[in-house]
C-alpha positions as CSV (number, residue, x, y, z in Angstrom):
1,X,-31.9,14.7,-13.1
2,X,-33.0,18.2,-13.8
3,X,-30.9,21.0,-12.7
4,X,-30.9,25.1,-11.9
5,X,-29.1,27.5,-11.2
6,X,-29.7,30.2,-8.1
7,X,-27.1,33.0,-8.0
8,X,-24.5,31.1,-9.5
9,X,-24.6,28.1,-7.5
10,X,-25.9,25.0,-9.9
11,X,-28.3,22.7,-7.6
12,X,-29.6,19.3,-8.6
13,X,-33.4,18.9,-8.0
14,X,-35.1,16.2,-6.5
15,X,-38.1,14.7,-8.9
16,X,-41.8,14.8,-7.5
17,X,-43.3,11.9,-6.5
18,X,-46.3,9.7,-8.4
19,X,-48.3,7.9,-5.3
20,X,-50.9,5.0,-5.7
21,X,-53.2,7.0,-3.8
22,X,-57.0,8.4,-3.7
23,X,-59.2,10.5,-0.9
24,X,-62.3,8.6,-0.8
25,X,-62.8,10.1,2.9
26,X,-64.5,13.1,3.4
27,X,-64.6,16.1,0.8
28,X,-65.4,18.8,3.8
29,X,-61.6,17.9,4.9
30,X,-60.0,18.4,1.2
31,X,-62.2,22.0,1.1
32,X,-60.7,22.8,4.4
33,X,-57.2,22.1,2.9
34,X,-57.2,23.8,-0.4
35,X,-59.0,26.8,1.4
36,X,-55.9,26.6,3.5
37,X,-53.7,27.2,0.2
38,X,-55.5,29.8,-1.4
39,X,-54.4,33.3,-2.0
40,X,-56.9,35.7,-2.2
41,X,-55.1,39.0,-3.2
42,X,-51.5,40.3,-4.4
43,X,-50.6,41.3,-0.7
44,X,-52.1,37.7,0.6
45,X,-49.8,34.0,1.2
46,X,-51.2,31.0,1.5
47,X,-51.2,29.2,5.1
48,X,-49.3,26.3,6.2
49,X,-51.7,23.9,7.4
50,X,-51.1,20.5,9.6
51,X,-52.8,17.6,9.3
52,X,-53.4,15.8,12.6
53,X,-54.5,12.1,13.4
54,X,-54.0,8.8,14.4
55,X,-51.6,6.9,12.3
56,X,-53.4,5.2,9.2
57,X,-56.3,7.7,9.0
58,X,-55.5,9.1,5.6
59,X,-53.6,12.2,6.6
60,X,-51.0,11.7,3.9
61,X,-53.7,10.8,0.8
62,X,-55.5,13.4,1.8
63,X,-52.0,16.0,1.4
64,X,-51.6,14.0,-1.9
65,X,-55.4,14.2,-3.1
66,X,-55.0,18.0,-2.6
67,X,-51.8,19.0,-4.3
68,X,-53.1,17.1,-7.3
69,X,-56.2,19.0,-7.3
70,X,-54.4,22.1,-7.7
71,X,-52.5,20.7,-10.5
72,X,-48.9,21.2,-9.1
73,X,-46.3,18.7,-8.8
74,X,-45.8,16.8,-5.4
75,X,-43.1,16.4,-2.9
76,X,-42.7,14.4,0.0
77,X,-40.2,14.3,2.6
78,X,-40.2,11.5,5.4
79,X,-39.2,13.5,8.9
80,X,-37.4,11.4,11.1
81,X,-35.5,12.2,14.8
82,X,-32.0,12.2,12.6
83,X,-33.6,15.1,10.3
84,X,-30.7,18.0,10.1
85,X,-31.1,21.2,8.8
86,X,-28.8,20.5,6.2
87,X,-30.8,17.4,5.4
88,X,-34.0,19.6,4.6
89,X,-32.3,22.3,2.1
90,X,-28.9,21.3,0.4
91,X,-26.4,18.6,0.9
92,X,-23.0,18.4,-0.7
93,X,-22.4,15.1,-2.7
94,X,-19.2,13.7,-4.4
95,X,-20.1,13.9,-8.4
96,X,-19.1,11.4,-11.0
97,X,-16.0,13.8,-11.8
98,X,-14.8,13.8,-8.3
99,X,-16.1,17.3,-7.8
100,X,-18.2,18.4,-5.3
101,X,-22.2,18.9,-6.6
102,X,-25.4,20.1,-4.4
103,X,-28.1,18.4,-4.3
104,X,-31.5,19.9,-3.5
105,X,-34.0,18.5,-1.1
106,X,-37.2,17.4,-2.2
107,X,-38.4,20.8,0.0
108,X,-36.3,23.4,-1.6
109,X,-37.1,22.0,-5.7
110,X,-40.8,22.0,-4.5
111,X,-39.8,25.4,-3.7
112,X,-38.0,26.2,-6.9
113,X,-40.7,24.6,-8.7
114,X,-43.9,25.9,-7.7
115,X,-45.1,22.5,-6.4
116,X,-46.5,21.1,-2.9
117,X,-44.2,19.4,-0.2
118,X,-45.6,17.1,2.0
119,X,-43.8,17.3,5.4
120,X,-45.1,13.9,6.6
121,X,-44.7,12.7,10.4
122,X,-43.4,16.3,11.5
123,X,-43.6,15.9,15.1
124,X,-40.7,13.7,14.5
125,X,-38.6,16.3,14.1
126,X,-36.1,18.2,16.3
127,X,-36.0,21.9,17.4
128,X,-32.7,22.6,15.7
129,X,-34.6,21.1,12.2
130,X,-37.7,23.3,12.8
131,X,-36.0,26.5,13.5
132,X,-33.9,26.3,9.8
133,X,-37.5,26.1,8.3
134,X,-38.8,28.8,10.5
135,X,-38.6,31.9,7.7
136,X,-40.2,29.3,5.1
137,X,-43.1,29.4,7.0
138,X,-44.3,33.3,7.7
139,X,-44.5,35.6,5.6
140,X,-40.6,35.5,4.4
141,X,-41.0,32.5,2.4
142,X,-37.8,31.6,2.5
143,X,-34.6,29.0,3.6
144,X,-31.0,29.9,4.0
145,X,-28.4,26.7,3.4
146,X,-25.5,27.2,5.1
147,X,-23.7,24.9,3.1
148,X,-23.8,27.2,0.2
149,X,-25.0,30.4,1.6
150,X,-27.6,30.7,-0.5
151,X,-30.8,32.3,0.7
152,X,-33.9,30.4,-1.5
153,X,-36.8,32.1,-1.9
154,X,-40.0,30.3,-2.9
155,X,-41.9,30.4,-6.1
156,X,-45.3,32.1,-5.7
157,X,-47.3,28.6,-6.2
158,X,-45.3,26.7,-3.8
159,X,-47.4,25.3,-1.1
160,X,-46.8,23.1,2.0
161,X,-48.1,20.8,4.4
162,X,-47.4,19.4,7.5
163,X,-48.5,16.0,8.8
164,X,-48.4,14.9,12.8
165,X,-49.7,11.5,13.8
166,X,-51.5,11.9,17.4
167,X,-49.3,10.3,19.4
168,X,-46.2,10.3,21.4
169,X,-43.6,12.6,19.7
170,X,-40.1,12.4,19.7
171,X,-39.6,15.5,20.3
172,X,-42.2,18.4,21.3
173,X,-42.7,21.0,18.4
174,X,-41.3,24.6,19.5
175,X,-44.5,27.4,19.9
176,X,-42.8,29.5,17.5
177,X,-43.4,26.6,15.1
178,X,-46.8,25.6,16.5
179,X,-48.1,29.2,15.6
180,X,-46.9,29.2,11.5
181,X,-48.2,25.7,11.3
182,X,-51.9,26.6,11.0
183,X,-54.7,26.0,10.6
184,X,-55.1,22.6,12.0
185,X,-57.1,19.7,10.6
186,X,-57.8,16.9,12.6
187,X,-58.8,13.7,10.8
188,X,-60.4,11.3,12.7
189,X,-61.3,7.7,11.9
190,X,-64.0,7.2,9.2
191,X,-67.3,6.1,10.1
192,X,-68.5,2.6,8.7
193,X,-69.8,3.6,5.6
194,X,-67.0,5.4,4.7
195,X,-64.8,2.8,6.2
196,X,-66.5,0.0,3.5
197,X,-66.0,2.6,0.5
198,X,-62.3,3.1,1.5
199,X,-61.6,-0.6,1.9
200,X,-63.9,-1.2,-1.5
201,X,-61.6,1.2,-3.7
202,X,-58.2,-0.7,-2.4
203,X,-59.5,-4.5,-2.7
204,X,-61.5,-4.0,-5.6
205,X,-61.5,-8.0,-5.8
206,X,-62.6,-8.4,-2.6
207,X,-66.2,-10.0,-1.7
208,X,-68.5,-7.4,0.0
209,X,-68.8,-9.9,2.6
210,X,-65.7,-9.6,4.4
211,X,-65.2,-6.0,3.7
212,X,-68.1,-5.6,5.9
213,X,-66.7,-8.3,8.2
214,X,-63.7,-5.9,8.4
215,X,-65.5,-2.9,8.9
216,X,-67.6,-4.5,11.7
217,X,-64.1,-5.0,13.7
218,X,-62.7,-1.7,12.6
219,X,-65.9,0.0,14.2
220,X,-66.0,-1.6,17.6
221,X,-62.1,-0.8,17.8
222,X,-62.5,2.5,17.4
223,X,-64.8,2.9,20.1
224,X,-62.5,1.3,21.9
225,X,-60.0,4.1,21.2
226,X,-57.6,1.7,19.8
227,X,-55.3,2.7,17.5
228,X,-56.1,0.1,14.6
229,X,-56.5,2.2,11.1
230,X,-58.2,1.3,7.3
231,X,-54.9,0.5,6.4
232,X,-54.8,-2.1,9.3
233,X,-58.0,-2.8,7.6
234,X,-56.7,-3.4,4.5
235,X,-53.6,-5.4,5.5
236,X,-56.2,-7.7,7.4
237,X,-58.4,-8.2,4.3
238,X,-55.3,-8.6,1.7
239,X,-53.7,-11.3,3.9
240,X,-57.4,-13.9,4.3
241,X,-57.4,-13.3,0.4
242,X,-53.5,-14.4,-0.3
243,X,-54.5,-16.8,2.6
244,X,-57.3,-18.4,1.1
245,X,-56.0,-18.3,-2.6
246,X,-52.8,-20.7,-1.2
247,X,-55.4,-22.7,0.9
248,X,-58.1,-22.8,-1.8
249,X,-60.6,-21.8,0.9
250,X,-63.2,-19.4,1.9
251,X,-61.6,-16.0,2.9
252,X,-64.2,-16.0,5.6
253,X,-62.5,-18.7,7.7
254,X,-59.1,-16.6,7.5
255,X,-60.5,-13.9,9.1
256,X,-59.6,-14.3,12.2
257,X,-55.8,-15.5,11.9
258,X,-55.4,-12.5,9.3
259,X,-56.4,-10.2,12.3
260,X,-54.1,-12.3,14.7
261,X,-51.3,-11.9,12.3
262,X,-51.4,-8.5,11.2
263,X,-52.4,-6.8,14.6
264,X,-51.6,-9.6,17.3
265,X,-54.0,-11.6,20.4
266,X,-54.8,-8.8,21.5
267,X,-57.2,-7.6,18.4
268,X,-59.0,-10.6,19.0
269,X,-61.6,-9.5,21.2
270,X,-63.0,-6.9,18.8
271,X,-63.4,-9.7,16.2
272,X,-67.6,-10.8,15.9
């Protein structure tokens, strides 16, 4: 575990994170969010953007796709409604010797790093967790643990970004928050084309045929305004294959239960 040392107080780091993941969607989104990140002059700081959209919509590859295009090393912290403060800078931990260590969160060692943190499912969040990351995100650029009293300030390259499904919260984001977490990206669900490409590049063994089978139900649920994503998608196309491969059928004919068993009767009717 790598280590460092900020005015005297040793902190272990977390380690990035390597994700199975590629944007496929579209590249006007990714321009949107690098833009976001850019610094143009000494006297300029990059924004904190938020990523809002229905769950399974890509919001999280598309954080992921970005911070690897800029070369930097990625972090990702899961928000929850148990998130404390304490939970998003430094936590005290018993070490091997019986002494007490600090460990960094994977927030403040993207921070000491230079790399990107991916704040994913930030609406989950309570107030008392926003407010401790409330000087991280204008133009102080930095946390203050109260564990330690250290105040961290962030490495020049560090970037972040926020991602929000669109749906019910757990708790309503503060305005004081709402107005550093800018700009905002909405992602919406892909249209079919890109739908089949995303579906194509994770079942690469797939037959075309029930990609587009998948697709056609994907479609006419969106229009629907349901909330059934690619990855539902995905799940749905995986499960005929495993399916048929213990069957020794056609895929085609497991279709339907796939789409019963991933996303229940009710997904039925959106089925050709």
């Amino acid at each position: 575990m790598n280590k460092t040392t900020v005015d005297g107080i040793t902190l272990s780091l977390a380690g990035p994170v390597e994700l199975n993941l590629k944007w496929v969607g579209q590249d006007e989104l990714l321009r949107q969010l690098l833009a976001a990140w850019m610094v143009i002059d000494d006297l300029d700081i990059p924004f904190n953007p938020r990523l809002i959209g229905k769950p399974g919509v890509g919001k999280t590859t598309l954080a992921y796709a970005a911070a690897k295009h800029v070369e930097r090393p990625v972090y990702l912290y899961q928000a929850t409604m148990d998130t404390r403060p304490e939970d998003l800078i430094i936590t005290p931990v018993i070490g091997p010797d019986g002494k007490i260590q600090y460990a960094a969160s994977s927030l403040v060692s993207a921070m000491l790093t230079g790399g990107v943190l991916i704040l994913d499912e930030g609406n989950r969040m309570s107030e008392k967790a926003w407010a401790s990351l409330a000087p991280l995100l204008d133009d102080r650029r930095y946390v203050e643990s109260i564990v330690t009293g250290l105040r961290i300030p962030a490495h020049r390259d560090f970037r972040i970004v926020v991602t929000m499904n669109e749906d019910a919260s757990t708790f309503e984001i503060p305005e004081y928050i709402h107005s550093r977490l800018q700009p905002q990206i909405y992602i919406d669900f892909p249209e079919a084309d890109e739908e089949f490409v995303i579906l194509k590049e994770n079942l690469p063994f797939a037959d075309s045929e029930i990609l587009k089978y998948v697709v056609k139900f994907l479609q006419r649920s969106h229009k629907a305004d349901e909330l059934y994503s690619v990855r539902d998608g995905i799940n749905i196309a995986r499960y005929a294959l495993k399916m048929a491969a213990a069957k020794k059928v056609s895929p085609l004919e497991l279709l339907n239960l796939a789409v019963e068993r991933i996303l229940g009767n009710e997904a039925l009717g959106y089925l050709s």
